[in-house]
C-alpha positions as a printed NumPy array, in Angstrom:
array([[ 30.197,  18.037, -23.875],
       [ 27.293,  15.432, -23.512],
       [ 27.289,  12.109, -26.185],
       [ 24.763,  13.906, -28.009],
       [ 27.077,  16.85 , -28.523],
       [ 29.919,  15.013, -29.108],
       [ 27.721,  12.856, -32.205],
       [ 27.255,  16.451, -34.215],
       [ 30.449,  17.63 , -34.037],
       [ 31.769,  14.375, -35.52 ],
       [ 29.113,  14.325, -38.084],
       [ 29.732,  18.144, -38.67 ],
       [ 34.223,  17.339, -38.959],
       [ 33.347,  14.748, -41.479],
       [ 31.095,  16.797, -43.744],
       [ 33.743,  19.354, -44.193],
       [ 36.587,  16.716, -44.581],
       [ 34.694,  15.177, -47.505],
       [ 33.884,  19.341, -48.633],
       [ 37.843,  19.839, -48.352],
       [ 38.485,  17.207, -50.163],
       [ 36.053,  17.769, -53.306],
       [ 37.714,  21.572, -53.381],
       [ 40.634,  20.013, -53.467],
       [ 39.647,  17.879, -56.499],
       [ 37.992,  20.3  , -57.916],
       [ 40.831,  22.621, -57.492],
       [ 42.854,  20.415, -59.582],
       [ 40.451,  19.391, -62.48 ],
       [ 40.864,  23.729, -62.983],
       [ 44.401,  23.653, -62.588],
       [ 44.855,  20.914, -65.131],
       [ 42.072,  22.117, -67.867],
       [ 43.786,  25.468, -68.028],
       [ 47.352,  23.885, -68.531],
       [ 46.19 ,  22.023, -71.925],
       [ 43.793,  25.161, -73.21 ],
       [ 45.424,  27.923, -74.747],
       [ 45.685,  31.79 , -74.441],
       [ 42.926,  32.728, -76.664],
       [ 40.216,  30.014, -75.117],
       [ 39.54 ,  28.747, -79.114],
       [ 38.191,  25.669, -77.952],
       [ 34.913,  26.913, -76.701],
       [ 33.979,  23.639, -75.114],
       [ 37.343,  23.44 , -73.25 ],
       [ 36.374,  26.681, -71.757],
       [ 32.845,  25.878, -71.033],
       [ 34.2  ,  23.411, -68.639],
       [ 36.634,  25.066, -67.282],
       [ 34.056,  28.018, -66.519],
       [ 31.652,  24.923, -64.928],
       [ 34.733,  23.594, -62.777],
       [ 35.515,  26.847, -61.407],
       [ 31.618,  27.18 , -60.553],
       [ 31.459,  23.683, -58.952],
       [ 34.461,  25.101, -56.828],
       [ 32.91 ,  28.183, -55.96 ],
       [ 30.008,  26.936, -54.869],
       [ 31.935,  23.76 , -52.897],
       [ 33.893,  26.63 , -50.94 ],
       [ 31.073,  29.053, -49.829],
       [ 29.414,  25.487, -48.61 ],
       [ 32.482,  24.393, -46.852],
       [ 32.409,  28.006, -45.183],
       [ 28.76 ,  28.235, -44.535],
       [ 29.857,  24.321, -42.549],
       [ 32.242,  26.098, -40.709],
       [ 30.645,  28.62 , -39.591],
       [ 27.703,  26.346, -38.446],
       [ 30.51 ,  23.999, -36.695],
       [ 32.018,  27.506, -34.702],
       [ 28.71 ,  28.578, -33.952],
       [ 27.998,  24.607, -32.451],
       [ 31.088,  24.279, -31.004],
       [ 30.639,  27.942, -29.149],
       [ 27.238,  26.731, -28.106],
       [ 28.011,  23.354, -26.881],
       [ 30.859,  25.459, -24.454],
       [ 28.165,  27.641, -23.435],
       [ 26.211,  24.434, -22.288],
       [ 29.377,  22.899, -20.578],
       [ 29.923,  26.473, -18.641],
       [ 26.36 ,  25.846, -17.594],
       [ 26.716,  22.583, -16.514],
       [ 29.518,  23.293, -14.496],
       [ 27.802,  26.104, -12.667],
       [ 24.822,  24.161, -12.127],
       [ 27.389,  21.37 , -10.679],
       [ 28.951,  23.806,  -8.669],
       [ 25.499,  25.307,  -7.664],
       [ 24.305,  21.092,  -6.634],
       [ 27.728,  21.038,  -4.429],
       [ 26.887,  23.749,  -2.661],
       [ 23.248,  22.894,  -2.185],
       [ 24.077,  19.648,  -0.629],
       [ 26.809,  20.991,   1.381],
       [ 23.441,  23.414,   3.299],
       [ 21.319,  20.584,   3.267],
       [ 23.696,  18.916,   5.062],
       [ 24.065,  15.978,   2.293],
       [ 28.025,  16.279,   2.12 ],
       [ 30.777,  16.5  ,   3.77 ],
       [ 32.536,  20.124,   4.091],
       [ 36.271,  20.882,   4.477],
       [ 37.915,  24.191,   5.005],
       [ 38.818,  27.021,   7.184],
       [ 36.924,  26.782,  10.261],
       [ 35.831,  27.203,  14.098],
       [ 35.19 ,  24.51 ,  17.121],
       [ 33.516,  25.952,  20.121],
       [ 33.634,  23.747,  23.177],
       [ 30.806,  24.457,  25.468],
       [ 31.031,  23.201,  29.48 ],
       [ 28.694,  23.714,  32.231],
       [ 30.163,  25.709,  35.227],
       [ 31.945,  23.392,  37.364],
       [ 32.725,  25.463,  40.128],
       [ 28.821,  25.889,  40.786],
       [ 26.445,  24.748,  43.59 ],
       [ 23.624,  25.568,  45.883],
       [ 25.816,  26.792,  48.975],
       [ 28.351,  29.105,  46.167],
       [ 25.683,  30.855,  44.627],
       [ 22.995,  33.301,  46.153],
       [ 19.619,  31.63 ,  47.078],
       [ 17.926,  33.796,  44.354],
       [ 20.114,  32.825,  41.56 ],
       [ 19.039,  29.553,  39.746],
       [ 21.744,  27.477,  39.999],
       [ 20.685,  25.563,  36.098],
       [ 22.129,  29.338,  34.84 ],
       [ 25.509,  27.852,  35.333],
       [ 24.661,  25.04 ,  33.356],
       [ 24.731,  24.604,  29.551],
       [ 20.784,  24.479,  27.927],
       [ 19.975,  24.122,  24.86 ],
       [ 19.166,  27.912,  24.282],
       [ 22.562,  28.157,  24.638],
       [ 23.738,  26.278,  21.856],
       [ 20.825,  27.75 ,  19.678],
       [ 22.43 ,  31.378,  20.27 ],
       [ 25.617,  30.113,  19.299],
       [ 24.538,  28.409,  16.154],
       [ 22.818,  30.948,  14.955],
       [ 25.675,  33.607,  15.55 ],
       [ 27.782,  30.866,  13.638],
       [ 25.33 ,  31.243,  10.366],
       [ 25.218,  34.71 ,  10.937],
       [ 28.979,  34.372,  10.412],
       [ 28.47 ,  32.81 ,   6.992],
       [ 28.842,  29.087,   8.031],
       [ 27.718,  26.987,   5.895],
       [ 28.134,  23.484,   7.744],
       [ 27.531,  23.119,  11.666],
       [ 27.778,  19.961,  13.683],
       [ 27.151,  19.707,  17.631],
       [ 29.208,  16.568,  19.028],
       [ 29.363,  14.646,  15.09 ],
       [ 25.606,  15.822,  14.806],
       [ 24.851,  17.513,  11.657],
       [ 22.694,  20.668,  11.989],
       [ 20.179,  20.348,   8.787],
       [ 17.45 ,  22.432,   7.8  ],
       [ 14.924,  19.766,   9.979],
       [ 17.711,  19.597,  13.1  ],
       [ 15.483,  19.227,  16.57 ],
       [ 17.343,  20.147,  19.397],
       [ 15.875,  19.093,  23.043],
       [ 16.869,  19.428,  26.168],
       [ 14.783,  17.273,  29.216],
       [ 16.577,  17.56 ,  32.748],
       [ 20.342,  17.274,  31.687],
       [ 19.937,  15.457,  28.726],
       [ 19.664,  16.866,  25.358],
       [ 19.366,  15.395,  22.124],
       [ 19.921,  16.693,  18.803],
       [ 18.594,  15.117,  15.582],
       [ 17.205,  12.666,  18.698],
       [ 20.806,  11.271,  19.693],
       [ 21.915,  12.047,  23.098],
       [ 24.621,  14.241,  23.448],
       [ 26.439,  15.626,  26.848],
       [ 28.832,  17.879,  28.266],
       [ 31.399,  18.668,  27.014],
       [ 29.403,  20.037,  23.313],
       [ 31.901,  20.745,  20.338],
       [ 30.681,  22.86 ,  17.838],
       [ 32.362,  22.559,  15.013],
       [ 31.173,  25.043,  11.724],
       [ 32.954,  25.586,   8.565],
       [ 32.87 ,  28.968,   5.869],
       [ 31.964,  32.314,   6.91 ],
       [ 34.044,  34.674,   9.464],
       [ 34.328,  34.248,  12.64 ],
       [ 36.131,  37.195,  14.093],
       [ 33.511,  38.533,  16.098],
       [ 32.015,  35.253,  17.857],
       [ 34.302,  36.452,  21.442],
       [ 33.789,  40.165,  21.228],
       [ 32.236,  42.325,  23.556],
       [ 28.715,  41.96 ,  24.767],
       [ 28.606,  38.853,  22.458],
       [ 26.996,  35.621,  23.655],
       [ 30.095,  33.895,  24.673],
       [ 31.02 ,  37.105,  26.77 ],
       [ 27.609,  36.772,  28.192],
       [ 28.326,  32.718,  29.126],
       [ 31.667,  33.373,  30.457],
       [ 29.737,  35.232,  32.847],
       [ 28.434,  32.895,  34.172],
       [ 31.298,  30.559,  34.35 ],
       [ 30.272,  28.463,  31.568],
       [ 33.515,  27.374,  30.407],
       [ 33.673,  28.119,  26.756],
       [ 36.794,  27.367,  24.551],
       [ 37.193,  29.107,  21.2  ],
       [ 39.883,  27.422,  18.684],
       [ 39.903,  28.289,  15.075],
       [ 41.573,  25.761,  12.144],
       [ 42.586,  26.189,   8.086],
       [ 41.334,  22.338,   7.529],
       [ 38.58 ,  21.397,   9.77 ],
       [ 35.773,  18.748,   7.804],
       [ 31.807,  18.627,   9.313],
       [ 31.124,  15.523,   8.536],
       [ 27.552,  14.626,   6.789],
       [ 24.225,  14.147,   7.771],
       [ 24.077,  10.194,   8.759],
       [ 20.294,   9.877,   9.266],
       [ 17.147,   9.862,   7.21 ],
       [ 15.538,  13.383,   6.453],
       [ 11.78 ,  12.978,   6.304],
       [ 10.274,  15.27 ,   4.786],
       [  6.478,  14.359,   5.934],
       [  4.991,  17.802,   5.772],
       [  6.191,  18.62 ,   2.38 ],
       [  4.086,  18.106,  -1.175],
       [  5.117,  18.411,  -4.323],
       [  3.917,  21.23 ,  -6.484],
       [  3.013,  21.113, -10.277]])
């Protein structure tokens, strides 16, 4: 419940505290005036206000319930705006957490990618390209998008966040991601989502092990991705009214 919140509902105790305690008063002034009157009501004034007390009371109650009602209704309200704010904190976490902004812990998978070391020129046949035993960037691509087609929701390649804006480049034997330089071996690391079917069949790591990309698959209950350390720029982006 926000200050604001928090202001009524004190304003809203207090106003039926000072009701309670008028009915109360009230209650008493009736109790007493109908003690010292007798059966038959002779003295007419004595009655009058008796019949005006109990009036003042009736009237003090129905208020005092009309204020509690209005304080339920408030008080059911202001939980309906704390629900909200929860889900809409819950709903920020999870934003952040894709946008790479946080830091995500849970069950997970690592996937260690290594170029064919058993490969060169005089193993392999003349028409075979000898950089399909090495690991390329396309390579990694496949994998991280099999990994969000899994359900991940936080991917890092060697400590480097994947975020909506991620580059990843490969020149020669070096390849960069988010324009750091990162080599052989590359741990993937992603956490959420299932990852059962990331070594079956036909599947892209079948298809590396092929070619004797060495490829090593361990899954974990508590692995964290850390967060994105650099600057996102969002230079091509404009604000709409």
């Amino acid at each position: 419940m926000n200050k604001k919140n928090l202001s009524i509902s004190i304003v809203l105790g207090i106003l039926c505290f000072v009701l309670t305690l008028g009915i109360v008063v009230q209650a008493r002034t009736v109790q007493s005036n109908i003690s010292i009157s007798n059966p038959d009501y002779a003295d007419n004034e004595l009655r009058d206000e008796v019949l005006k007390s109990k009036e003042r009371y009736d009237n003090a109650y129905a208020e005092l319930e009309k204020v509690n009602k209005e304080l339920e209704e408030y008080r059911t309200k202001a939980t309906e705006d704390d629900d909200s704010a929860a889900q809409k904190e819950e709903q920020l976490k999870e934003d952040n957490a894709i946008l790479g902004l946080t830091d995500v812990t849970g069950k997970g998978v690592t996937i260690t990618l290594e170029d064919n070391k058993n490969a060169s020129v005089s193993s392999t046949d003349m028409d075979v390209d000898i950089s399909a035993f090495l690991v390329h960037e396309i390579d990694i691509l496949k994998i991280i998008n099999e990994l969000k087609n899994a359900g991940a929701i936080a991917i890092s390649i060697n400590d480097q966040r994947i975020i909506p804006t991620t580059s990843i480049d490969c020149a020669g034997n070096i390849t960069r991601v988010n324009g750091e330089i990162v080599g052989t071996p590359f741990v993937i690391k992603a956490v959420g989502g299932s990852f059962d079917t990331l070594e079956r069949p036909g599947g892209y790591i079948d298809y590396l092990r092929d070619y004797g990309i060495g490829v090593k698959v361990q899954e974990h209950n508590n692995l964290t991705v850390g967060k994105y350390n650099g600057v996102i720029n969002y230079k091509y982006l404009e604000e709409v009214n």
